[in-house]
C-alpha positions as CSV (number, residue, x, y, z in Angstrom):
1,X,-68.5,-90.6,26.0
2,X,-69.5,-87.1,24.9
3,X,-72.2,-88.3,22.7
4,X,-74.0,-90.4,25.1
5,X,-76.8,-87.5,25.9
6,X,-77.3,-87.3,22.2
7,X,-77.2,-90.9,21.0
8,X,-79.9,-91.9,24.3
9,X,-82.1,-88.7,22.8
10,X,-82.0,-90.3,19.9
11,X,-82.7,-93.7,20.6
12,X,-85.3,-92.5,22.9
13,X,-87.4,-90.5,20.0
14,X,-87.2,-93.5,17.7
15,X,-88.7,-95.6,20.0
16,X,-90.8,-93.2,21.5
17,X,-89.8,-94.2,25.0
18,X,-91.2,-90.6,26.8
19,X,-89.9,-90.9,30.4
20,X,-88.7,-94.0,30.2
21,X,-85.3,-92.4,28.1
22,X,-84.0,-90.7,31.9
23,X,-83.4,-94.1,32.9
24,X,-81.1,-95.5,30.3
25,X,-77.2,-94.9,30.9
26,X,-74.2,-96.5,29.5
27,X,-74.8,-99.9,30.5
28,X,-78.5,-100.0,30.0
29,X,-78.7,-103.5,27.7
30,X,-80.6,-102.6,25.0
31,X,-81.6,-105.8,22.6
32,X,-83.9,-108.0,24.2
33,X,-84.0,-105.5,27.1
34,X,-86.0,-102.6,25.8
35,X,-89.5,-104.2,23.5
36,X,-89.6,-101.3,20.9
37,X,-86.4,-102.3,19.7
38,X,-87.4,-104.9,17.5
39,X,-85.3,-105.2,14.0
40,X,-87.2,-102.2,12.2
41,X,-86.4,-100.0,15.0
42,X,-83.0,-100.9,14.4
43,X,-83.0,-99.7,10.8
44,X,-85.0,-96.6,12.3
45,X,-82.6,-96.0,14.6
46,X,-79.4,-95.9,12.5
47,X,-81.4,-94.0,10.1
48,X,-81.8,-91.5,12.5
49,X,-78.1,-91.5,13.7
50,X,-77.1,-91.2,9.9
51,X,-79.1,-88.0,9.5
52,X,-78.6,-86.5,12.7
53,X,-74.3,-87.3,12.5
54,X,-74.4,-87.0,9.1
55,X,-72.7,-90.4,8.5
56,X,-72.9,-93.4,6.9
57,X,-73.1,-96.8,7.8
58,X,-72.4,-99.8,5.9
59,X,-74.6,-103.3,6.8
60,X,-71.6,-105.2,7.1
61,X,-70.6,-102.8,10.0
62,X,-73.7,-103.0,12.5
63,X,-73.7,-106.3,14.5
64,X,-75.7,-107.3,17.9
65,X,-72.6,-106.1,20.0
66,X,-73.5,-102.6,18.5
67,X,-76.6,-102.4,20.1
68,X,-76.0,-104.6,23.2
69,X,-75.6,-101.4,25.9
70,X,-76.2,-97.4,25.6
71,X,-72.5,-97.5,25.5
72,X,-71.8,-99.5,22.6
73,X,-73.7,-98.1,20.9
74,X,-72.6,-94.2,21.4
75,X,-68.8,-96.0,21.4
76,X,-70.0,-97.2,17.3
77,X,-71.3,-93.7,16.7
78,X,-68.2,-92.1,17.8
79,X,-66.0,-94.3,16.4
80,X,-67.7,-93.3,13.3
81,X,-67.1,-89.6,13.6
82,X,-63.5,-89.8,14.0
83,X,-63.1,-91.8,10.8
């Protein structure tokens, strides 16, 4: 996962998780697991993967599984850079 530095950077400046961001990996959960994440953030975060990837994403393709782990989330974003 070659983005996974990137997409945690990201998630962690939405959130503004400070410190907390060195301890999320791949298999961090994230729903339910990190409070800031709340359905807003969720929006904000995309947002911000949509600018900083330059891509788009439809509503129809962002689900819970997206945003269960780190890793599912960086596997979406990179699935959405090779299409």
């Amino acid at each position: 996962m070659q983005h996974l530095e990137e997409v945690r950077n990201i998630l962690a400046d939405v959130l503004s998780l400070g410190e907390r961001k060195h301890s999320l990996n791949e298999g961090t959960i994230l729903l339910g697991n990190i409070p800031e994440l709340d359905s807003m953030a969720v929006v904000n975060v995309i947002t911000a993967l949509e600018e900083y990837y330059d891509i788009t994403v439809d509503d129809d393709e962002i689900s819970a599984k997206t945003f269960e782990t780190l890793g599912s989330l960086t596997h979406f974003v990179e699935q959405k850079l090779s299409s």
